[in-house]
C-alpha positions as CSV (number, residue, x, y, z in Angstrom):
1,X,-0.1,23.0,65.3
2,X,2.4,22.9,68.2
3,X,5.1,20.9,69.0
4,X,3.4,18.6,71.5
5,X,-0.3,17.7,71.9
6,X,-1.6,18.1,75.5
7,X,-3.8,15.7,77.0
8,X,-6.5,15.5,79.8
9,X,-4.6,14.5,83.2
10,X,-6.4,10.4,83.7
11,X,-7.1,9.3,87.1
12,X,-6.5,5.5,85.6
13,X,-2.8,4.2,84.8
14,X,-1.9,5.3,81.4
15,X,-1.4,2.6,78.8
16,X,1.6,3.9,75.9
17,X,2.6,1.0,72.7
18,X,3.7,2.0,69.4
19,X,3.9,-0.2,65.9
20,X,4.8,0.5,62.8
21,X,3.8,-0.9,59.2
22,X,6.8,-0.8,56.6
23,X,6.5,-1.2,52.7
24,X,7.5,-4.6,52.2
25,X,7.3,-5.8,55.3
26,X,3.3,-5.3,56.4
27,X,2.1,-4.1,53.1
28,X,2.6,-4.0,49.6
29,X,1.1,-2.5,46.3
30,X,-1.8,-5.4,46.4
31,X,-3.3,-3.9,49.5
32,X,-5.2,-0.5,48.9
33,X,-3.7,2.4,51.1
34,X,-6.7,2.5,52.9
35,X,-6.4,-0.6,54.1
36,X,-2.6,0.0,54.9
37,X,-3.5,3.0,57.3
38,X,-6.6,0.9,58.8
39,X,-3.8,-2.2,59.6
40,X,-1.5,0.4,61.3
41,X,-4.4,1.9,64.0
42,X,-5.4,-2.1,64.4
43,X,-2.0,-3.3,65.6
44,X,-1.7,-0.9,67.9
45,X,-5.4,-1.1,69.2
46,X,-4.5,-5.1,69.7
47,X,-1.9,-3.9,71.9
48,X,-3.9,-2.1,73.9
49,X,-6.6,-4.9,74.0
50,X,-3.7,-6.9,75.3
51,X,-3.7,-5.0,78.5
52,X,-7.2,-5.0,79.1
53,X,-7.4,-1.5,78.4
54,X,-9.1,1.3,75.9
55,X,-7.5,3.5,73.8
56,X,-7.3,7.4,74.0
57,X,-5.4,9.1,71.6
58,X,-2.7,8.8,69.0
59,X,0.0,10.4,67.1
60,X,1.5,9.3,64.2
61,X,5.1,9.6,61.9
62,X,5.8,9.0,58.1
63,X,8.7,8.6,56.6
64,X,8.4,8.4,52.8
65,X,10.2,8.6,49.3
66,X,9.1,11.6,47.3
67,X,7.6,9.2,44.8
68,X,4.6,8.7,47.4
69,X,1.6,10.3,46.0
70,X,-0.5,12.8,47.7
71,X,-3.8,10.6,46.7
72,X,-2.4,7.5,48.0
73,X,-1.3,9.6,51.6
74,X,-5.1,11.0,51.6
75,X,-6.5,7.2,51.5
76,X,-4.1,6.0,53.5
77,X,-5.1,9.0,56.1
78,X,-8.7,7.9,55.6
79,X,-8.3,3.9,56.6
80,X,-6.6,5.0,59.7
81,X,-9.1,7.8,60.4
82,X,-11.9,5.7,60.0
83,X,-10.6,2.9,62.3
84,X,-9.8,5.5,65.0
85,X,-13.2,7.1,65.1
86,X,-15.0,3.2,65.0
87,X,-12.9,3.1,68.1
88,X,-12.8,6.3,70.0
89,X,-8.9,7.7,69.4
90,X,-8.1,10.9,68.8
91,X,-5.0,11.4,66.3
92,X,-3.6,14.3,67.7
93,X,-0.2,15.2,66.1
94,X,2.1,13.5,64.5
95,X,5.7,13.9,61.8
96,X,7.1,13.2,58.6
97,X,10.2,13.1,56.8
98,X,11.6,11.6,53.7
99,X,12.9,8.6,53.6
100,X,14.6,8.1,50.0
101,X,13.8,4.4,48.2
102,X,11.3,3.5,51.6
103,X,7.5,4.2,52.9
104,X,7.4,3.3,56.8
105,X,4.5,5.0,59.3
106,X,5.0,3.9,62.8
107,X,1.7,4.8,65.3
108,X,2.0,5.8,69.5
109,X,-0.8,4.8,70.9
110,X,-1.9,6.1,74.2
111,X,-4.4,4.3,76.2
112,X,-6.1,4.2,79.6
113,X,-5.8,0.4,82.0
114,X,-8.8,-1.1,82.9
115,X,-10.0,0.0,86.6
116,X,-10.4,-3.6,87.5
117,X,-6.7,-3.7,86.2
118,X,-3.8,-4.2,84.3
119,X,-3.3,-7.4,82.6
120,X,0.4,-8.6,81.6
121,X,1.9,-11.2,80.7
122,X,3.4,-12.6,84.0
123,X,1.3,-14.1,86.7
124,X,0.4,-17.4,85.0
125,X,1.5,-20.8,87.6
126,X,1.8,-24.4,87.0
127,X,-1.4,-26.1,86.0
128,X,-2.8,-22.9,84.1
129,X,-5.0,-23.5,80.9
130,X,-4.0,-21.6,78.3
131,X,-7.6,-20.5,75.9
132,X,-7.3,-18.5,73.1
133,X,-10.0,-16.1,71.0
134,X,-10.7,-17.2,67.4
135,X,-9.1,-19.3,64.8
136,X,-5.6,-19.1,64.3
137,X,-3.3,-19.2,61.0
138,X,-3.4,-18.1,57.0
139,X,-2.9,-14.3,58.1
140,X,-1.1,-14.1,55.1
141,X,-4.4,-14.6,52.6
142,X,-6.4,-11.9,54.7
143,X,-6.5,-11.4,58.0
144,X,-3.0,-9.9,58.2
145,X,-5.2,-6.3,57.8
146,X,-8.9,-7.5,58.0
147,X,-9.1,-8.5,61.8
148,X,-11.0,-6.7,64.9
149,X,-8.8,-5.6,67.5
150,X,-10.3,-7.6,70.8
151,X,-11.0,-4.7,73.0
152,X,-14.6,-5.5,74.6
153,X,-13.2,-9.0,75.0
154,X,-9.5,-7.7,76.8
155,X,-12.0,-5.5,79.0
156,X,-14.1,-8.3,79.9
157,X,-10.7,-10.5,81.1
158,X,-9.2,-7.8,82.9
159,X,-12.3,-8.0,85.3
160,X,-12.1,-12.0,85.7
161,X,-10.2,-12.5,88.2
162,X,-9.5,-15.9,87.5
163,X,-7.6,-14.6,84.0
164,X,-3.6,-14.6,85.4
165,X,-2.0,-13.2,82.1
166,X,-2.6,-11.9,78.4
167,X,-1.3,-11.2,75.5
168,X,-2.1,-11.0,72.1
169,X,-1.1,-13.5,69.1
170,X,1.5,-11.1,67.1
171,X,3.8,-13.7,65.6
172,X,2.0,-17.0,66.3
173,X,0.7,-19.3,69.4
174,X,4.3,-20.7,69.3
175,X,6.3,-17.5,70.2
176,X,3.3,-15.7,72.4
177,X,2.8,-18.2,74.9
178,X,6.2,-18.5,75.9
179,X,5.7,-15.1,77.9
180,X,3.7,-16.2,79.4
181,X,4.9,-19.3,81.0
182,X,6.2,-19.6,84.3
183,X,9.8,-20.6,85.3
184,X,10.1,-24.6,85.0
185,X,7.2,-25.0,83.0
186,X,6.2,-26.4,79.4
187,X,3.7,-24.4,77.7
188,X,1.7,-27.2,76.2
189,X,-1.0,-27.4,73.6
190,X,-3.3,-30.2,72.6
191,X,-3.2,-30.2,68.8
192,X,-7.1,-31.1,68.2
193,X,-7.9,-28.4,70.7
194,X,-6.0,-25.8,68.2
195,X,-8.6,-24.3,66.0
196,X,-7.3,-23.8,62.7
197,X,-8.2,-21.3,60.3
198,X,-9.8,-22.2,57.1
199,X,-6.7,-20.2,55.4
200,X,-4.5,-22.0,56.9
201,X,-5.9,-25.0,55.3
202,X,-5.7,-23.8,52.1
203,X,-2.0,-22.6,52.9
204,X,-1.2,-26.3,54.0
205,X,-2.4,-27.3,50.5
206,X,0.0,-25.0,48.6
207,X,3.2,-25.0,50.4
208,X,3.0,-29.0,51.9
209,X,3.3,-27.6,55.9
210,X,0.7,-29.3,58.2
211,X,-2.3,-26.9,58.9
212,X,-1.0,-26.9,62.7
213,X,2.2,-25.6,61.5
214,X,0.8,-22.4,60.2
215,X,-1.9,-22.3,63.1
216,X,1.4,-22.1,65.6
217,X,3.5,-20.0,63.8
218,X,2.4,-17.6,60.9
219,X,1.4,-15.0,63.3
220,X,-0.6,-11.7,62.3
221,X,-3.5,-13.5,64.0
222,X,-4.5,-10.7,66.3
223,X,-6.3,-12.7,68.5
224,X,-5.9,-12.7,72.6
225,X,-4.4,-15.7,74.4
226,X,-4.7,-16.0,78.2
227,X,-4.1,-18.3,81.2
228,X,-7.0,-19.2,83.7
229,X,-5.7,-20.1,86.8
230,X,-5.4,-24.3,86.8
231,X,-8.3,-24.6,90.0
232,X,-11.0,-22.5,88.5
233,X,-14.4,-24.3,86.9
234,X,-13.0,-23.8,83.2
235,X,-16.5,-25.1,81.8
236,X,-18.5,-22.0,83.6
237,X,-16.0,-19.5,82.7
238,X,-16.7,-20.6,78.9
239,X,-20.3,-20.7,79.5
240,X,-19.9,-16.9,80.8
241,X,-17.6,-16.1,78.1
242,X,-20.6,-17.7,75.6
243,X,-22.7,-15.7,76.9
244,X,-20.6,-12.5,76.4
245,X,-19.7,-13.1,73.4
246,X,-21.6,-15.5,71.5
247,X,-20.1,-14.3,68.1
248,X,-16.5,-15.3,69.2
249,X,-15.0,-18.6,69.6
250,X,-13.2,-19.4,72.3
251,X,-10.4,-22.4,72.7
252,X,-9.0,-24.6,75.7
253,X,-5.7,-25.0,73.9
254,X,-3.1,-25.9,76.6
255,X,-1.6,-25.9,79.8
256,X,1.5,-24.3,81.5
257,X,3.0,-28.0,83.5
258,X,5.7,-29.4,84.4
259,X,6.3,-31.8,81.3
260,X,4.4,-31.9,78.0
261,X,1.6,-34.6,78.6
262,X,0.8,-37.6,76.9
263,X,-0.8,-36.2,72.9
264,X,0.1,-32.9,73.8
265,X,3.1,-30.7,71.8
266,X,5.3,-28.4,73.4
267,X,5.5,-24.7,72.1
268,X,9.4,-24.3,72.5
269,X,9.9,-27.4,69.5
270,X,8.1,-24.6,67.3
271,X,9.1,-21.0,66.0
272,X,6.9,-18.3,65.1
273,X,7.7,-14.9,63.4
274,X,11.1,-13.6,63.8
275,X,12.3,-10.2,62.5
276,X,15.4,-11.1,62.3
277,X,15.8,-14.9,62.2
């Protein structure tokens, strides 16, 4: 009830990432508001996974035509609360306002780092692998809103120390892996190493685009990509990471070098998601 929320002081750097979902853009009448609200807590706890780090607390801001129901707002309340309680955040405080012929919700997400620590996107050098978590591609039929936010597996990278950098796969392996890159480097991927989504299969059958196309670029895949440093035994770290998390494929996709090698494609030929492209 008052104008800010106060939180516990952390002895651990503080973690702070906010995303929004917009009618039209991230949701429409096909998904139930429940789900809607659930997608908005998930993007943000990818972020956070991301980092390597576990989320604390949340507030939240609506803006939304006076059309909006009250039911759909309670289920929409109810996907989001659900997912924060699965994953220990607190929504403590939030806004609204109207927003005439528009429904948008944007999420701040406060977190705690890792006290191994913080994982970013810089660090990676020449001769890195690049792996990534999961299957990639066909967000669009699914997994746009039904996805796991990776935070047990961000934790567990943020405490190998042969992990250089991470992010997570937003707007497709195409655009997320050139953050990661170092200066004067390709960031190349093997196609056969890619592991394509069964969606985007199907996708590649409607709309004529190669399944590697969608795998690259569709984005809204959620999944973690990371470097290992280029003179660390990649085959034991997968064994551990098997071990881990046996539920949970893992990919040698890539390598950050100097020029795309022989069979290999380079990222920067491809686009992914761009908001305003």
């Amino acid at each position: 009830g008052d104008d800010c929320a106060v939180l516990p002081p952390s002895r651990r750097r503080r973690l702070v990432t906010v995303d929004p979902v917009v009618f039209g853009e991230h949701f429409d009448d096909n998904l139930p508001p429940a789900a809607a609200g659930a997608k908005l807590m998930r993007r943000n706890l990818s972020d956070i996974a991301a980092m390597g780090g576990r989320p604390s607390a949340a507030v939240v801001s609506l803006a939304l035509d006076p059309s909006v129901k009250t039911a759909w707002l309670r289920q929409f309340y109810r996907g989001l609360a659900q997912t924060a309680l699965r994953h220990g955040v607190r929504v403590v405080g939030g806004d609204i306002t109207r927003l005439r012929g528009g429904l948008a919700a944007s999420l701040t997400l406060v977190g705690e780092a890792s006290p191994a620590r913080v994982l970013t996107r810089s660090g990676a050098r020449r001769g890195d692998r690049l792996f990534v978590t999961g299957e990639l591609g066909g967000s669009l039929l699914g997994k746009h809103w039904r996805f796991e936010p990776r935070l047990a597996e961000g934790a567990w990278l943020a405490r190998q120390p042969a992990v250089r950098s991470l992010t997570d796969v937003s707007d497709g392996l195409a655009k997320d892996a050139l953050p990661l890159r170092p200066a004067g480097c390709v960031a190349a991927v093997d196609p056969a190493r890619v592991p394509v989504s069964a969606a985007a299969q199907k996708l590649s059958r409607r709309d004529n685009l190669p399944p590697l196309a969608h795998a690259l670029c569709d984005g809204e895949d959620y999944e973690l990509l990371f470097a290992l440093d280029g003179r660390a035994d990649a085959a034991r770290f997968e064994t551990a990471w098997r071990r881990r998390f046996p539920k949970l494929r893992l990919s040698r996709v890539g390598v950050f070098a100097a020029r795309t090698p022989a069979g290999f494609v380079n990222l920067g030929t491809f686009h992914g998601y761009e908001h305003f492209r």
